[in-house]
BAGU-521777 format. One record per residue (C-alpha): residue number from 0; residue in one letter; x, y, z. Coordinates in pm, 1 decimal. Example, Ala and Ser with C-alpha at 12.3 -4.5 7.8 and 13.67 -1.06 7.14 Angstrom:
! residues 2
(r 0; A; (1230.0; -450.0; 780.0))
(r 1; S; (1367.0; -106.0; 714.0))
//
This chain:
! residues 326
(r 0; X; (-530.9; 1509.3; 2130.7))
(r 1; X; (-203.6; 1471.0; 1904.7))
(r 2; X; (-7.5; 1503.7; 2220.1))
(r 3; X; (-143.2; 1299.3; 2424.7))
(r 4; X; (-142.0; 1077.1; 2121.9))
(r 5; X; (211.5; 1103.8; 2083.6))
(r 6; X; (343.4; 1051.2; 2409.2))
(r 7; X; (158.8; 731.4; 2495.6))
(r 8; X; (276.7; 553.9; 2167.6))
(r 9; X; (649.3; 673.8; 2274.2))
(r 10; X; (541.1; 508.5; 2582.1))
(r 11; X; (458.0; 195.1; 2414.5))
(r 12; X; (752.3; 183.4; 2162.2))
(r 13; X; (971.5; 265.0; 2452.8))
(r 14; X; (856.1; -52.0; 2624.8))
(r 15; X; (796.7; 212.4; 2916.4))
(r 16; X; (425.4; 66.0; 3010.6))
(r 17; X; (294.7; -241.0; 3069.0))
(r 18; X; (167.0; -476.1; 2797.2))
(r 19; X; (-160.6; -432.8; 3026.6))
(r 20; X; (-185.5; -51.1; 2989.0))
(r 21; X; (-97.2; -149.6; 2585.3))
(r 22; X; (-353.2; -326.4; 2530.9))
(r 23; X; (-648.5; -144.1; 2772.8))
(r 24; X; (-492.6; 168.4; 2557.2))
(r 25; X; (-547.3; -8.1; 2156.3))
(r 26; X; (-874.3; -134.2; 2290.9))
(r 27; X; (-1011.6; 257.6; 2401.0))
(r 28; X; (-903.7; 367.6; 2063.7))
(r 29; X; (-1072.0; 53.9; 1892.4))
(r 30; X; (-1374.2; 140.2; 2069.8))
(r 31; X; (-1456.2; 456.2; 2021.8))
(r 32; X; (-1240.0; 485.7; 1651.7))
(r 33; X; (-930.4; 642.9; 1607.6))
(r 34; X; (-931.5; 1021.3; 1497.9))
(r 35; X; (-720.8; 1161.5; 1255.1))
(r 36; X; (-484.8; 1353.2; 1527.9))
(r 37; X; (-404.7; 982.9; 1671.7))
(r 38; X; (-380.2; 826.5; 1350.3))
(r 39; X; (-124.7; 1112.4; 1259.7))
(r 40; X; (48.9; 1067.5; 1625.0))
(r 41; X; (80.5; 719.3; 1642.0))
(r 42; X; (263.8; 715.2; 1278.9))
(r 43; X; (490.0; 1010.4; 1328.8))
(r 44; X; (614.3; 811.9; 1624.6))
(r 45; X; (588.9; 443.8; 1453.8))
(r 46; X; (778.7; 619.1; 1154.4))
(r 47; X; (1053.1; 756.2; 1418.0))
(r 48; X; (1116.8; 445.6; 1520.9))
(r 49; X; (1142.2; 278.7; 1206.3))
(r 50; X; (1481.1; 196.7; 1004.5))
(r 51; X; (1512.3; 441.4; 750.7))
(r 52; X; (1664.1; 412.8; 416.4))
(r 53; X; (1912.3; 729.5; 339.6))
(r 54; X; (1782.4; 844.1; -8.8))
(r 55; X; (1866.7; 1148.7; -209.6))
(r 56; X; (1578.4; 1426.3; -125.2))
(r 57; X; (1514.3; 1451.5; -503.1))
(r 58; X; (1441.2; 1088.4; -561.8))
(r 59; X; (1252.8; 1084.3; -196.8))
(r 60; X; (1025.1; 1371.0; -317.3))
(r 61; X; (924.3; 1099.7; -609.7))
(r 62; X; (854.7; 810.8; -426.6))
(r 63; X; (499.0; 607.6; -410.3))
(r 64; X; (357.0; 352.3; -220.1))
(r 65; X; (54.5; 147.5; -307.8))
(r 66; X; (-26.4; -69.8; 16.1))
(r 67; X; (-366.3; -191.9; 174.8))
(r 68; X; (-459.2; -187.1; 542.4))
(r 69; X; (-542.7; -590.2; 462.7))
(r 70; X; (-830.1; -759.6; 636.4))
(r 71; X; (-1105.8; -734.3; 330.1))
(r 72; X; (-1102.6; -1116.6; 336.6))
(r 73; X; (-1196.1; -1104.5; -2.4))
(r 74; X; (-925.7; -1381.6; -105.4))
(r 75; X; (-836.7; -1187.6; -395.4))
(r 76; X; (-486.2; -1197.9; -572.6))
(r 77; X; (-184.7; -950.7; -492.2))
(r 78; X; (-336.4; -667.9; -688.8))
(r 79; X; (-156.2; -337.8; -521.2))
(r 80; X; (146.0; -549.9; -571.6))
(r 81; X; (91.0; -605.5; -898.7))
(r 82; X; (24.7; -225.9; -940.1))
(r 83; X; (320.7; -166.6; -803.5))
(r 84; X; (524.8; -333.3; -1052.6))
(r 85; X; (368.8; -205.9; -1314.8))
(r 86; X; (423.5; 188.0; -1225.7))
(r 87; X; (785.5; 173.8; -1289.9))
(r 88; X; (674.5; 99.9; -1660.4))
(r 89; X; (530.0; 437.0; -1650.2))
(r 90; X; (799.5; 645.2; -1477.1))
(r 91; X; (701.3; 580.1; -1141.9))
(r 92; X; (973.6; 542.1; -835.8))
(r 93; X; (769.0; 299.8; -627.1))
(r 94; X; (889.5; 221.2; -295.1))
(r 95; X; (680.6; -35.6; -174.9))
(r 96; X; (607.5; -129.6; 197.9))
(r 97; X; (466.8; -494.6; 274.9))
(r 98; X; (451.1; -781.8; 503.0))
(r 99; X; (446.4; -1186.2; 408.0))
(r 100; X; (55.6; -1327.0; 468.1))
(r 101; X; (-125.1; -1243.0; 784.4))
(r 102; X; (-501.7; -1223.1; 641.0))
(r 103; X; (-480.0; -1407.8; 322.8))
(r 104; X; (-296.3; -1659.5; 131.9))
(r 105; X; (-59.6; -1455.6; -8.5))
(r 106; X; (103.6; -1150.6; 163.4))
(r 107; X; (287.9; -860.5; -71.0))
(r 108; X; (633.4; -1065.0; 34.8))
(r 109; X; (515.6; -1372.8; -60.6))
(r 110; X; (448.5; -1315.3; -428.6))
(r 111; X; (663.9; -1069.0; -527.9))
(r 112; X; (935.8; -1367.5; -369.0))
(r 113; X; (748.3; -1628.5; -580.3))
(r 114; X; (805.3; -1449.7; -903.1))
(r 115; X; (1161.4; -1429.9; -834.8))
(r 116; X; (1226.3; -1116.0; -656.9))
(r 117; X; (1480.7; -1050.4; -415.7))
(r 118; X; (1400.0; -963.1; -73.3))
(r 119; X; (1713.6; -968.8; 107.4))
(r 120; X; (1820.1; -666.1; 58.9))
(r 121; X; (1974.4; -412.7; 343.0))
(r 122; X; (1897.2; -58.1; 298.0))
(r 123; X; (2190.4; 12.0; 104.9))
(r 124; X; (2136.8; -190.8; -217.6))
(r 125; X; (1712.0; -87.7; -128.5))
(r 126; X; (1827.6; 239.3; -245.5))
(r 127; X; (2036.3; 97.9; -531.1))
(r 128; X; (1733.2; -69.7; -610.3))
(r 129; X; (1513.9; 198.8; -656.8))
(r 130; X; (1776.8; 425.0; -825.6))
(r 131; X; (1886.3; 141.8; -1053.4))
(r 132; X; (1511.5; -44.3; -1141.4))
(r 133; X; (1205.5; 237.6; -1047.2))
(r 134; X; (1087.5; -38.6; -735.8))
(r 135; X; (1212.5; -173.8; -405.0))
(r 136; X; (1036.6; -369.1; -180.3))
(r 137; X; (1021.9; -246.3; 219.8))
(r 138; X; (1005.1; -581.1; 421.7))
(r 139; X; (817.2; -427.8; 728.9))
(r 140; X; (933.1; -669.9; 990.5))
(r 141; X; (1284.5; -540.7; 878.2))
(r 142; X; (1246.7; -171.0; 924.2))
(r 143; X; (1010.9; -207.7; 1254.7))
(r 144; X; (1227.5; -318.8; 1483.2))
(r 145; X; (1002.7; -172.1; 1823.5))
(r 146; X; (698.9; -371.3; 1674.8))
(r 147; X; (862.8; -659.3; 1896.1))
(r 148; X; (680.0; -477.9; 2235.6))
(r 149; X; (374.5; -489.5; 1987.8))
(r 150; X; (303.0; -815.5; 1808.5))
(r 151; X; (241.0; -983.7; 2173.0))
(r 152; X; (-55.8; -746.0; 2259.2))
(r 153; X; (-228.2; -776.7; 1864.2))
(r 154; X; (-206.7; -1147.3; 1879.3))
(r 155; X; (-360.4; -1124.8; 2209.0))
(r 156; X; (-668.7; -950.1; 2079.9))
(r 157; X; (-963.4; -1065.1; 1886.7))
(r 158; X; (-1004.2; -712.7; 1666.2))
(r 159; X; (-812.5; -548.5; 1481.6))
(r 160; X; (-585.0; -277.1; 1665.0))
(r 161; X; (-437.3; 80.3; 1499.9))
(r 162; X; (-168.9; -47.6; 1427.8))
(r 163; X; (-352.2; -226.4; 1108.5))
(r 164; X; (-397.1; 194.3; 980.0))
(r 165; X; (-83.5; 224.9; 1019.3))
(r 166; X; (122.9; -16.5; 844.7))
(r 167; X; (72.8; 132.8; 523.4))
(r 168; X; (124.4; 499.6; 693.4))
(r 169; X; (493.4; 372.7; 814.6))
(r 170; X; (664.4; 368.0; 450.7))
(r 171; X; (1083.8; 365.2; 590.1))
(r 172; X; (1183.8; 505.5; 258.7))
(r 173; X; (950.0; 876.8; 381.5))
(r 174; X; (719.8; 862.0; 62.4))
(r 175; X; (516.4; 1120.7; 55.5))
(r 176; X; (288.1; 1012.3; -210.1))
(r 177; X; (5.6; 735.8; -142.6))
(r 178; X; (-240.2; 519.1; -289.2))
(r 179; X; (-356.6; 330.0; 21.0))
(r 180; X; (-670.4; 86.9; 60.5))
(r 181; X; (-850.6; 110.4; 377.0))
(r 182; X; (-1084.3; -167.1; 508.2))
(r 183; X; (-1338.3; 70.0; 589.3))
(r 184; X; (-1457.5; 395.5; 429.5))
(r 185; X; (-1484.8; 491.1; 787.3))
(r 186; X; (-1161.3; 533.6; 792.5))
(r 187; X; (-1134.5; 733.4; 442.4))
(r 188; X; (-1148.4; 1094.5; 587.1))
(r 189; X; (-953.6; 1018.1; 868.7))
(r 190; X; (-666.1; 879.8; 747.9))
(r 191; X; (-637.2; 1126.9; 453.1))
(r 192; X; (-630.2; 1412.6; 726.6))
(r 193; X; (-415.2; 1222.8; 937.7))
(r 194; X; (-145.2; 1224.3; 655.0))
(r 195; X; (-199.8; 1569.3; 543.4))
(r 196; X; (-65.1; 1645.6; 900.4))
(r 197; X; (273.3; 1481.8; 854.2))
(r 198; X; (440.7; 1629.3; 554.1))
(r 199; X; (223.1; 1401.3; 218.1))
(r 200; X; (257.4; 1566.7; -98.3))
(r 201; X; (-72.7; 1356.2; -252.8))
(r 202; X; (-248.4; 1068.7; -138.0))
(r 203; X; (-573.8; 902.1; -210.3))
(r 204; X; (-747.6; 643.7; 27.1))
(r 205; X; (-1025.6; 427.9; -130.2))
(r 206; X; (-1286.0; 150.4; 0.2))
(r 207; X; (-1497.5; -24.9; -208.2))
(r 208; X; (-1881.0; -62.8; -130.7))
(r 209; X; (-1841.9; -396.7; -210.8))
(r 210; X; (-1578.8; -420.7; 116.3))
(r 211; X; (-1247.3; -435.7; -95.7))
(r 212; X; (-923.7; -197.7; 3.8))
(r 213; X; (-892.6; -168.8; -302.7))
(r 214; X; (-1093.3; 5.6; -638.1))
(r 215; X; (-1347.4; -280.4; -714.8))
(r 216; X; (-1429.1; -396.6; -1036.7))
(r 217; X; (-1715.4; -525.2; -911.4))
(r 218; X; (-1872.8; -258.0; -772.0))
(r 219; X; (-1819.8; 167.3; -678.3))
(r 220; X; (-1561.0; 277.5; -461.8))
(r 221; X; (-1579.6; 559.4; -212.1))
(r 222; X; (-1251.2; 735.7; -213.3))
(r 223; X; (-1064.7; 1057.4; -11.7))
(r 224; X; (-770.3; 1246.0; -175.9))
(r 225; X; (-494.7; 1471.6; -21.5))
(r 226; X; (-357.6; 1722.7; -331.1))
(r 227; X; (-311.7; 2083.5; -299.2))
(r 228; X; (-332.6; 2078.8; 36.6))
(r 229; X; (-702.0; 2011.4; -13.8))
(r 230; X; (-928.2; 1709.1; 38.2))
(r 231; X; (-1163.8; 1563.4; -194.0))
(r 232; X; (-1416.9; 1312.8; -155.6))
(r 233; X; (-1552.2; 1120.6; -451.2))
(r 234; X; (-1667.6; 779.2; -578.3))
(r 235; X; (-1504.0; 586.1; -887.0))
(r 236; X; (-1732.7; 380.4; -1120.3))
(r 237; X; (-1552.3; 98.0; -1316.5))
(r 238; X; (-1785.5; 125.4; -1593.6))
(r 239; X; (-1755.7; 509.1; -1638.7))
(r 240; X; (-1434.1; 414.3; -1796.4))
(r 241; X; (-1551.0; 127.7; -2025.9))
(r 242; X; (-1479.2; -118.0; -1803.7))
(r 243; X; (-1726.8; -441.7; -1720.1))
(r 244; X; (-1820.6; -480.0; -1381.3))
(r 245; X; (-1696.6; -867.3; -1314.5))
(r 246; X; (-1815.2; -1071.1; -1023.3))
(r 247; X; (-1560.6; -1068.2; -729.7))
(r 248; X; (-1493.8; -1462.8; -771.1))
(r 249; X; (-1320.4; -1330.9; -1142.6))
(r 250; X; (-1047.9; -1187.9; -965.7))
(r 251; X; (-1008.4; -1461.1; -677.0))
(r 252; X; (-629.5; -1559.7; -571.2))
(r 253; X; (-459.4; -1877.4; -422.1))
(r 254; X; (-145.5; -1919.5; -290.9))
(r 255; X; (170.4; -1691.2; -373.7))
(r 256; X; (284.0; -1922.9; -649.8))
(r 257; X; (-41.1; -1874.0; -792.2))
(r 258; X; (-85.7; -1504.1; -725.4))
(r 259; X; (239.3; -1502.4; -909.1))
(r 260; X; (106.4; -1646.5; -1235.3))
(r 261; X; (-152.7; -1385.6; -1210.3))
(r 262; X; (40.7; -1148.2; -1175.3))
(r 263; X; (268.9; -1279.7; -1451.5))
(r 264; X; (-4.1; -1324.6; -1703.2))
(r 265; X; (-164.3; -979.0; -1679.5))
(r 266; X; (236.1; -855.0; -1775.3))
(r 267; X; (270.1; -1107.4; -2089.5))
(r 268; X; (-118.6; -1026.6; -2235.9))
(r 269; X; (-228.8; -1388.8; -2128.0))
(r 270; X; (-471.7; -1267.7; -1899.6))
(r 271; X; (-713.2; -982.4; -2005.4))
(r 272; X; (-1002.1; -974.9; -1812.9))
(r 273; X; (-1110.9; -868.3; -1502.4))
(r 274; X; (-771.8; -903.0; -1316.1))
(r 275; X; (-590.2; -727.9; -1556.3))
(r 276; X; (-900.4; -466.1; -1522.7))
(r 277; X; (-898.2; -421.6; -1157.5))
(r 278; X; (-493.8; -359.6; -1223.5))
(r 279; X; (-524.8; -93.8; -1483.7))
(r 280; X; (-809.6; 83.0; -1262.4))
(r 281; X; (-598.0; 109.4; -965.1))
(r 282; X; (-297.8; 205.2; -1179.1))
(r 283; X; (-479.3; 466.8; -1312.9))
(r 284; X; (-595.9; 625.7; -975.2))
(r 285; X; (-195.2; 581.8; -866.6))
(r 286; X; (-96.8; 795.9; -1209.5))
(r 287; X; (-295.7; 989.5; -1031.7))
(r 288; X; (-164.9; 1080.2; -713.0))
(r 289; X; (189.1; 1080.5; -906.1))
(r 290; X; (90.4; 1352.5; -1076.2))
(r 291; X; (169.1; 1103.7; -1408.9))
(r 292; X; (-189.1; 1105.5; -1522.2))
(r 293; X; (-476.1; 1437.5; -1512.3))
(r 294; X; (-742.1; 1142.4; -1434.9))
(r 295; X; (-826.1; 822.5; -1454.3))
(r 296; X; (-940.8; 771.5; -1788.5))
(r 297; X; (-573.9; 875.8; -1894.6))
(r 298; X; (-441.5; 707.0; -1631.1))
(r 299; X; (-615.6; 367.5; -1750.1))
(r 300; X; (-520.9; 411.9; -2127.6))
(r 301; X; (-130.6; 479.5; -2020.5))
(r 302; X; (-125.5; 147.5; -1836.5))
(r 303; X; (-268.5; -29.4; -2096.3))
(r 304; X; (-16.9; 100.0; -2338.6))
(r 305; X; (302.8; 4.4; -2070.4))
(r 306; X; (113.4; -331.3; -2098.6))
(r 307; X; (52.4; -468.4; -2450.4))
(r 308; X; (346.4; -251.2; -2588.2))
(r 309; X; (565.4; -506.2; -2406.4))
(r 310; X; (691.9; -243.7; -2182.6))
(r 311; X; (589.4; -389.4; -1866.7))
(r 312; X; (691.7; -713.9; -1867.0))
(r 313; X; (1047.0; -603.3; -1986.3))
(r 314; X; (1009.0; -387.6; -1664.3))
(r 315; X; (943.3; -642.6; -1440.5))
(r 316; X; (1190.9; -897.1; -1583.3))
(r 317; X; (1454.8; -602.5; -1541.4))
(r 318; X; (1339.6; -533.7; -1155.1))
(r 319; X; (1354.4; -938.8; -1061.1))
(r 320; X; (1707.2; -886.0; -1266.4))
(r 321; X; (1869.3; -610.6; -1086.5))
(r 322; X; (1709.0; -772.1; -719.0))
(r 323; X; (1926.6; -1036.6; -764.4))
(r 324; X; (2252.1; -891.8; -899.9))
(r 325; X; (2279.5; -657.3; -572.6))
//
């Protein structure tokens, strides 16, 4: 199944079949779900195709991604972004992979932009980035150059296609460790074996009962992790970590500007309730998977620290800094 896998996506990133054969092809898998052997297929070959950043092996080994598969709808602010900046704070080499707004109001390239960030940047100062500041931001439409033969056939379609998996699968910096969010805890096992097949050091996929790809705050979240070559299934409670269970409207988003503010606040103590709960929660569970943290209750406390010891926000105004002196 890899196989065939693999050579009909070099087909289709080729451009060597028909945007008819495309799209009757997405629409089997759709249909009948993606397995784990075509989820790992489709991204080897996605990631082949990608443009890569040239980063020392050491600091590759380091590097991880939080990113979301997207289509939750739960008009919620940038919260794996906001993770994402926070990490750094904590050690972390965070590379991460995004897109501006396809789903919601506010896409990963839209806030980070809005708070001042830098996204111009080729591959070369990416890299300086990361070395330099602990985060770089992957603009996906610049590293996915063969997703040109694709965009025509998703647009075309009424459903979500595999290529919505694998977006956060693609990362052009070749992390190997992952926090991803998954639409569907369908899609938990599947994707968690998918990447064990194509070199991941750790990974953990969550989905939250309450239909979040992300860890909820409102409710339990079903989640899937990759370490030791083993996989783990398991469920994470917000309140078995003295955390209030908030309704999803407390942690509601607008616009980027907006997300930004959120985002801001959580970083300068303004805001501490649920958002800046849902943000040390899924912090924790990346400490995690970066091997930073031995669980989540540790991982929680260590964020807040980076947080109210002022650490974070000098972080943050250091990685907007350093964007824009590249």
């Amino acid at each position: 199944m890899f196989e065939v896998a693999k050579e009909k996506f070099q087909s289709i990133f080729n451009n060597k079949i028909s945007e008819d054969e495309a799209r009757r092809y997405l629409v089997e898998l759709y249909e009948r779900g993606e397995s784990a052997e075509e989820i790992a297929a489709a991204t080897e070959v996605m990631r082949e195709h990608s443009i890569k950043l040239i980063i020392p092996q050491a600091l590759r080994d380091e590097l991880i991604d939080v990113v979301g598969t997207g289509g939750d709808k739960s008009n919620s602010f940038n919260i794996s972004s906001s993770v994402s900046l926070l990490l750094p704070s904590l050690g972390c080499s965070v590379a991460k992979h995004g897109n501006r707004a396809i789903t919601s109001k506010s896409g990963s390239a839209d806030m980070l932009e809005a708070l001042g960030i830098n996204l111009s940047l080729d591959p070369t100062k990416q890299v300086k980035m990361l070395q330099e500041s602990g985060f770089a931001f992957l603009f996906a439409i610049n590293h996915h150059p063969a997703m040109k033969y694709i965009m025509p056939i998703r647009k075309s379609l009424t459903h979500r296609t595999i290529f919505n998996i694998l977006g956060p699968l693609t990362n052009p910096a070749g992390a190997k460790k992952y926090l991803i969010g998954v639409f569907s805890d369908d899609f938990l096992n599947r994707i968690i074996v998918g990447l064990s097949m194509l070199d991941t050091k750790n990974a953990v996929a969550v989905s939250s009962r309450d239909g979040m790809d992300e860890i909820s705050i409102s409710d339990i979240t079903y989640a899937t992790m990759l370490k030791d070559n083993r996989t783990t299934d398991f469920i994470i409670d917000p309140q078995e970590y003295g955390l209030k269970l908030a309704s999803k409207e407390a942690i509601m988003g607008g616009d980027a500007k907006e997300n930004a503010k959120i985002t801001y606040s959580i970083f300068d103590l303004s805001e501490q309730g649920a958002k800046r709960d849902i943000v040390l929660l899924n912090t924790a569970m990346a400490l995690v998977v970066d091997d930073k943290a031995r669980d989540i209750k540790e991982g929680i406390e260590m964020a807040k620290e980076a947080i109210e010891s002022g650490k974070a926000l000098e972080k943050l105004k250091e990685i907007i800094k350093v964007s824009n002196s590249l």
